[in-house]
C-alpha positions, 0 to 999 in steps of 0.5 A: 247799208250793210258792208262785207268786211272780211273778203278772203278771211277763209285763209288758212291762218299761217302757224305764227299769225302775224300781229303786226296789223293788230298793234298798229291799229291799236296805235292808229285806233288810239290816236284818233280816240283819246283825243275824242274821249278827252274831248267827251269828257270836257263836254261832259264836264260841263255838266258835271260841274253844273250839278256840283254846284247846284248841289252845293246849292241846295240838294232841291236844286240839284234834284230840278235840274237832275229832271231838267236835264233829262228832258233836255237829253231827250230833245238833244237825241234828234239833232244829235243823231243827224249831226253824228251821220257826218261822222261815216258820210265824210270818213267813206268820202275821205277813205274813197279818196284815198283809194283813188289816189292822189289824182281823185279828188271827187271826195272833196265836194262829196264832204262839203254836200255831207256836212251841208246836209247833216246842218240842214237835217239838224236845223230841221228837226231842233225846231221842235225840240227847242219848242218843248224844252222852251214849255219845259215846265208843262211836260215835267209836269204832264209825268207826274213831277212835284210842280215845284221842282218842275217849275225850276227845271223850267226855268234851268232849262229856258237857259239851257236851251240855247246852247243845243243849236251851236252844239249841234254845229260843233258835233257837225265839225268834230265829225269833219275833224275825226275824218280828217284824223285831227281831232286836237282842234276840237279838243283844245276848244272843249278843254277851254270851254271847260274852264269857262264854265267852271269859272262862271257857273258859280259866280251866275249861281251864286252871284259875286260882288253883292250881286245875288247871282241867277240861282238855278237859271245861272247854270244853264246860262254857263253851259249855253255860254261854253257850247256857243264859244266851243263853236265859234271857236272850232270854226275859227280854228279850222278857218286859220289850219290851211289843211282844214280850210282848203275843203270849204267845209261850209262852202254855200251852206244855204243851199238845200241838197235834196239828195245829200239831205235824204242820204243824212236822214236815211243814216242819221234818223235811226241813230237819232231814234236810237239815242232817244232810245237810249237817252230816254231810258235814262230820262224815264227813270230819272222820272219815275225817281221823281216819284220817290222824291227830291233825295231819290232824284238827287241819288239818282243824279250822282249815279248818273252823272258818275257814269256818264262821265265814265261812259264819254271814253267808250263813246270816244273809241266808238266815234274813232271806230266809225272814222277807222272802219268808215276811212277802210271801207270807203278805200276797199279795206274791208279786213282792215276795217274788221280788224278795227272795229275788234281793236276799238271795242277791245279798248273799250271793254278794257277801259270800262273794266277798270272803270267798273272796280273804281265806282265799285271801290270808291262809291262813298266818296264819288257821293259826297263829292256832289253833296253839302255836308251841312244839307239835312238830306244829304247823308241820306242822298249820300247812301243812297248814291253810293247803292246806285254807284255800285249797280253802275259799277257792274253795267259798265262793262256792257255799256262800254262794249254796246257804244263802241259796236255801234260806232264800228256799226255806223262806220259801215252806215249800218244804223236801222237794226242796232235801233231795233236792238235798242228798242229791245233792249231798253224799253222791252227788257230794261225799263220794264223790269226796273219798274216792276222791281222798283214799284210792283215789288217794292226794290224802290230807286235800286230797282231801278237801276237794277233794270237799267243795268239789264237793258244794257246787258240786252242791248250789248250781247246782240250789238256784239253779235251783230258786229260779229256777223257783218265782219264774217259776212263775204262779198 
């Protein structure tokens, strides 16, 4: 659903434009997004924690679940994309309300049918999905990984696995949360979901107290613990808010809503399609640095790991600009909206330049952070992280700028063209060329990246301008 937003922008501009709207988006802009990025970054967190300790575990097993954790992103994208099409169906239905005042309250049913439906079209497709990460192992090994760090991937992600279902329900509820402009529950829960993990991963990896602990396996038992308790104890949290509770946002979850299911799949699947997109890219070429080996693989798991972390803030802005842009529209603002789409993605460009000069500047010691000294791979493992953290420095800019585009994008339910352009993007310009200058020219696992650095580009350029033109775009 493409949506007008700039009704009227044809008006002369008066001599001293006022600035005043644009400060106070800013503010309401980042209100509503730190705490989201906050909250990304705890989830990511968990990750990251899971990959220190297994680095400090041997440089092998950060490698398997490096590969892992690649197919795992890749089966999470298809739920992901669903349970994130809360986000614009409860922020239009809330910003309706407001339109009507404060006799209308139509709005209140219409989230209850929007959560319903996004947990049902979840439900639905993270049954496949489970099922391929279940015979993890076997698809490892159908790209061409060394059998050995495929059967522990395997057996990291048997672990792993179960935590994608209350994960999915969290995602679901954080939507709600960020239409509702409260997203300090969902933050709290993360931040105490972090600290869990980084308690009981080592002790499941390492063991404690004579018990030899899981290995590989204990790790992605930790992250399923933390993202079950992270649901359960959002849906606690908004039980005991009165403000929250009052909406019964699960009220008869078990009955089907055809046509609410239809309108969830109608915005979730091509922002599913688009994240598998996205997420796949980075599954493939952590593949493809399955063919160079366990230290290519390990490098390859620094750098990605590094700049996803970097990447939860944009993502963040861009979950808060769907809610800002969705609340507008759905109230008939649809200049406000404009102005704060713009706002969001000039944070985001903003926090991802500083970001693009810290990896740049700090790539050697964010390496070693991830590796045992005492490790005969890891000065090499080192070196070659510090190169790939350095390609990653300069893509910043444009990952920042294409997340929260399409987050102000989703918040006009515009979902189908920015998937093409991921498409494009990705797999016709990046991947592409990252294979081509890393195995036809022989650039090795800097080829790579270089290529994920340019589908990024590709991607970002024509998000922008694809904002660019609904936001001009009249009524």
């Amino acid at each position: 659903m493409e949506a007008s937003l700039t009704h009227g922008a044809d008006r002369k501009p008066s001599a001293a434009p006022d600035r005043a709207p644009w400060r106070a988006e800013a503010r309401a802009t980042l209100a509503l997004a730190w705490p989201l990025a906050l909250t990304n970054l705890s989830q990511h967190a968990m990750s990251l924690t899971d990959s220190i300790v297994l680095g400090w575990l041997s440089t092998e097993a950060l490698a398997a679940a490096t590969l892992g954790a690649n197919l795992y992103w890749m089966m999470m994208a298809p739920a992901l994309g669903v349970a994130l099409a809360a986000g614009p169906l409860l922020a239009q239905a809330r910003g309706r309300g407001r339109g009507l005042g404060a006799g209308g309250r139509g709005w209140v049913p219409e989230m209850r049918r929007g959560a319903r439906g996004s947990l049902w079209a979840a439900a639905a497709v993270l049954a496949p999905c489970l099922l391929v990460l279940w015979w993890g192992e076997a698809a490892l090994r159908l790209t061409g990984q060394d059998p050995h760090l495929a059967a522990l991937a395997g057996e990291f992600l048997r672990t792993m696995m179960w935590g994608l279902v209350p994960f999915t329900l969290f995602v679901v509820l954080r939507g709600y949360l960020a239409a509702m402009e409260r997203p300090g529950p969902a933050l709290a829960i993360a931040l105490g979901a972090v600290a869990l993990n980084a308690a009981i991963c080592p002790v499941l990896v390492f063991g404690c107290l004579g018990w030899p602990g899981l290995g590989i396996p204990g790790a992605g038992l930790a992250s399923s613990i933390a993202n079950l308790l992270m649901a359960l104890g959002l849906l606690g949290l908004i039980a005991r808010d009165r403000r929250l509770a009052r909406i019964r946002l699960l009220g008869r979850w078990w009955r089907p809503d055809v046509p609410m299911l239809r309108e969830v799949l109608r915005i979730g699947l091509p922002i599913a399609a688009a994240l598998l997109l996205e997420m796949g890219v980075f599954s493939a070429a952590s593949f493809a640095m399955g063919w160079f080996g366990a230290v290519a693989v390990a490098a390859h798991a620094i750098a990605l790991q590094t700049s996803a972390m970097t990447f939860m803030v944009p993502m963040g802005i861009g979950q808060a600009a769907t809610a800002r842009v969705g609340l507008l529209v759905g109230a008939g603002d649809r200049p406000g909206a404009a102005r704060a789409g713009w706002t969001a993605i000039a944070l985001g460009a903003g926090f991802m330049t500083a970001m693009a000069v810290l990896l740049i500047l700090a790539r050697d010691a964010i390496a070693w952070t991830f590796l045992d000294r005492t490790d005969s791979q890891a000065a090499e493992a080192a070196a070659l992280g510090a190169m790939l953290l350095l390609i990653a420095g300069v893509y910043q800019l444009a990952d920042g700028v294409q997340a929260v585009a399409a987050g102000a994008l989703r918040g006009l339910k515009d979902t189908a063209v920015p998937m093409l352009l991921a498409a494009l993007g990705y797999w016709v310009a990046g991947l592409p060329l990252g294979l081509l200058l890393a195995l036809g020219l022989g650039h090795g696992p800097p080829g790579i990246w270089i290529g994920l650095a340019a589908g990024l580009g590709a991607v970002a350029v024509p998000m922008l301008l694809r904002w660019r033109a609904l936001a001009r775009r009249h009524g």
